[in-house]
C-alpha positions as CSV (number, residue, x, y, z in Angstrom):
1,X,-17.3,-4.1,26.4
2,X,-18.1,-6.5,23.9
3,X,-18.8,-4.1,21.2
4,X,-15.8,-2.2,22.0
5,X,-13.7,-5.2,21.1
6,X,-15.3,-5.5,17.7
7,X,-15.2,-2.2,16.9
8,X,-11.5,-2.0,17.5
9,X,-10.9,-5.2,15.3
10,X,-13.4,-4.0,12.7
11,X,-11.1,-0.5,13.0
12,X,-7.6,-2.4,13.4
13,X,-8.9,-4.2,10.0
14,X,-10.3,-1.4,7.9
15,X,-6.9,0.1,8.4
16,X,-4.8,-3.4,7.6
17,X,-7.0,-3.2,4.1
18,X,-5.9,0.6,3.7
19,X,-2.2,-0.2,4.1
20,X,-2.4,-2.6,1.7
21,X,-4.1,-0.4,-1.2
22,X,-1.4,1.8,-0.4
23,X,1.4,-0.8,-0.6
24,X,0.0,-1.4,-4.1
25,X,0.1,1.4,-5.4
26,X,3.9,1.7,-5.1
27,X,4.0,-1.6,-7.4
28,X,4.4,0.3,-11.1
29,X,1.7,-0.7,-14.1
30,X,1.8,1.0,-17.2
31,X,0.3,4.1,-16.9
32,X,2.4,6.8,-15.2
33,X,0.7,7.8,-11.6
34,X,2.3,10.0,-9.6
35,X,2.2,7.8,-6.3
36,X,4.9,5.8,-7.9
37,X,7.5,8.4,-6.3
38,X,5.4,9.5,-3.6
39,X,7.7,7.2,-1.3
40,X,11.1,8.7,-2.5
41,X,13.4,10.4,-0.3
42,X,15.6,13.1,-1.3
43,X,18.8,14.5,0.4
44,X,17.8,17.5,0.8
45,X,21.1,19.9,2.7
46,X,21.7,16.9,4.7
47,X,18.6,15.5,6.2
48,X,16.1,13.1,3.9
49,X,12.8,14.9,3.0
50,X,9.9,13.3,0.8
51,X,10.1,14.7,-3.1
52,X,7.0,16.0,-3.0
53,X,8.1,18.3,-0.3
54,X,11.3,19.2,-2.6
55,X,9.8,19.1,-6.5
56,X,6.5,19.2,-8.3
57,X,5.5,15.9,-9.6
58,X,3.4,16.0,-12.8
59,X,2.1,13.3,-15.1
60,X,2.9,14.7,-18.5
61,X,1.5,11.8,-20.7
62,X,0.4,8.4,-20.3
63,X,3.4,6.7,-19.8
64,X,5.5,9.8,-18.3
65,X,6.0,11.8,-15.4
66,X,7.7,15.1,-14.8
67,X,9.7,16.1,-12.1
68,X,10.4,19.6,-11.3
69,X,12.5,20.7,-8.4
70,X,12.4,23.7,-7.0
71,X,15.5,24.6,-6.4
72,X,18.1,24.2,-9.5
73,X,20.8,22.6,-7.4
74,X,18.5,19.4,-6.3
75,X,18.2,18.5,-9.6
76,X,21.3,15.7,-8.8
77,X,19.8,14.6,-5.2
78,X,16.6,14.4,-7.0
79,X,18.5,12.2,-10.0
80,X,20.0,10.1,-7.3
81,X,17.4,9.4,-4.9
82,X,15.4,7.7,-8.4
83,X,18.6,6.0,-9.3
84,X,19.1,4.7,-5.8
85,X,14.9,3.8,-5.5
86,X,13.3,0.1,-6.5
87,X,11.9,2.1,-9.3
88,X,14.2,0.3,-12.1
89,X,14.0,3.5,-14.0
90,X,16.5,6.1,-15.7
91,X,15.7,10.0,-15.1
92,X,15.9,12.1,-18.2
93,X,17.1,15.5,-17.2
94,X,16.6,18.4,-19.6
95,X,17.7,21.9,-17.5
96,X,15.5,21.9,-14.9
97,X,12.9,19.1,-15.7
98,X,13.1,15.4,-14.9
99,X,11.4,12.9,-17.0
100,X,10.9,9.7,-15.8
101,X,9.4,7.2,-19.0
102,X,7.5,4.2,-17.9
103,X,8.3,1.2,-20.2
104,X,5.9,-1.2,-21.3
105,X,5.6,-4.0,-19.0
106,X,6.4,-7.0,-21.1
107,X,4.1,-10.7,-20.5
108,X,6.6,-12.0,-18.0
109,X,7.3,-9.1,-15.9
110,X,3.1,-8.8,-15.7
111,X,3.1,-12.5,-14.5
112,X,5.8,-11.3,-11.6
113,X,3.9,-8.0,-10.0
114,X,0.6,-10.8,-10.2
115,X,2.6,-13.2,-8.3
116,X,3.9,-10.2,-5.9
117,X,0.2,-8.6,-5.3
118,X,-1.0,-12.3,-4.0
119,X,2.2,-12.5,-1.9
120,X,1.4,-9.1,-0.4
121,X,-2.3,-9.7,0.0
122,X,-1.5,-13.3,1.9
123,X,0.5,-10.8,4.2
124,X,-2.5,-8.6,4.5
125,X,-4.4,-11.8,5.4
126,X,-2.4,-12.7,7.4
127,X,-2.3,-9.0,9.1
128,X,-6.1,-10.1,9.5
129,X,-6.3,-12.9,10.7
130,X,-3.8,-12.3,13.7
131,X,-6.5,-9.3,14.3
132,X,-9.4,-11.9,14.4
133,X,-6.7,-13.8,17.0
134,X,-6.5,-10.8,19.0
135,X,-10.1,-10.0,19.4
136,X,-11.4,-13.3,20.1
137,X,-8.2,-13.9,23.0
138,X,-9.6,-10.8,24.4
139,X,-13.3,-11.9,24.6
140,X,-12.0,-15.3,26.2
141,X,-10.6,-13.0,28.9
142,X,-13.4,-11.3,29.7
143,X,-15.2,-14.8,30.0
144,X,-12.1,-16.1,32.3
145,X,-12.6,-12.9,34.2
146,X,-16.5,-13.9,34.5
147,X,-17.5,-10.4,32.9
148,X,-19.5,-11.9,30.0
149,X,-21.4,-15.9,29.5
150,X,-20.5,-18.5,27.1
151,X,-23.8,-17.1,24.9
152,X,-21.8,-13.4,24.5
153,X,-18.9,-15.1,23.5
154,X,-20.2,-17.3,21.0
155,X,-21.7,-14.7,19.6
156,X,-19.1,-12.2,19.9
157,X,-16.7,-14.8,18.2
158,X,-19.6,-15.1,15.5
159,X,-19.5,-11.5,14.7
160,X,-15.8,-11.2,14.3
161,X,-15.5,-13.8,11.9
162,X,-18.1,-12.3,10.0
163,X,-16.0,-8.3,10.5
164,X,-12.7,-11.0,9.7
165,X,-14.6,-12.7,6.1
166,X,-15.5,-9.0,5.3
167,X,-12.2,-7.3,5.3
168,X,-10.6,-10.5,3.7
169,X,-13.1,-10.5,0.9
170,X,-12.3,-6.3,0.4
171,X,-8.5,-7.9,0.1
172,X,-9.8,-9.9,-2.6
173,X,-11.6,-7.4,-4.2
174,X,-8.2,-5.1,-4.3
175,X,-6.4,-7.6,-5.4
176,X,-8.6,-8.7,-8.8
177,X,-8.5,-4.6,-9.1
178,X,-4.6,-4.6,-9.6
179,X,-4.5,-7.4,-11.5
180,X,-7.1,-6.1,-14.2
181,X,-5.1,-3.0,-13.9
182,X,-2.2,-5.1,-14.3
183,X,-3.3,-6.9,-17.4
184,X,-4.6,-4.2,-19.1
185,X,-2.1,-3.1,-22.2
């Protein structure tokens, strides 16, 4: 029972850490990726639909991407849903083809998506810690329901601070990742 506990924390965690690589890679550095439109949504005859499901998405060079949609007339929904996006960034179109250039990031706007990868990594902590909260209130319950002794909970509670300090510390690691990836010009 014990171990199912902190396996389902350790699991709950794993996936809180996997969120927030994802949520990180929505927040643009220099180099084109093509998971910086990967959330987009496209009006597509009336009902939203991802723009990987509508165009092909290509990087073409370091700093650019290519959108191709595959039907002519989605070329404006496609326009519009980039427009409308956090992106901050103009479409190109030429016929068919969108081209999306990724400025340079200047010094100052580096310093912001720093200060916004440690704000979303505290939430990821945070995300965590309330994991941790959960696990050991269950393990308390088993005690209260006189299923498991003081010793197993101890040591239960041991364990899951040690599964807690190990998904915190692959936070950390993420985190220094993006911001090297960040920093790089």
């Amino acid at each position: 029972m014990l171990n199912d506990i902190k396996k389902d924390a350790q699991t709950r965690m794993a996936k809180s850490v996997d969120a927030f690589r994802h949520d990180l890679i929505k927040i643009r550095t220099g180099r084109a990726t093509t998971a910086l439109v990967d959330h987009l949504k496209v009006n597509y005859y009336g009902s939203d639909m991802p723009l990987s499901q509508v165009a092909t998405v290509a990087i073409s060079d370091a700093r650019s991407l290519t959108i191709t949609p595959w039907e002519k007339q989605m070329v404006g929904a496609v326009e519009k849903a980039i427009l409308a996006s956090d992106l901050g960034l103009t479409p190109n179109t030429a016929g068919t083809v969108i081209r999306l250039n990724l400025p340079a990031l200047t010094e100052e706007r580096r310093r912001e998506l720093s200060k916004l990868v440690h704000s979303e990594s505290e939430n990821a902590k945070v995300a965590i810690r309330n994991i941790r909260r959960d696990a050991n209130h269950q393990v308390k319950e088993l005690l209260k329901d006189k299923q498991v002794t003081e010793d197993d909970v101890a040591r239960a509670e041991t364990e899951i601070q040690k599964i807690t300090d190990a998904a915190i510390k692959d936070v950390d690691e993420v985190v220094k990742a993006k911001e090297q990836e960040l920093m790089a010009v």
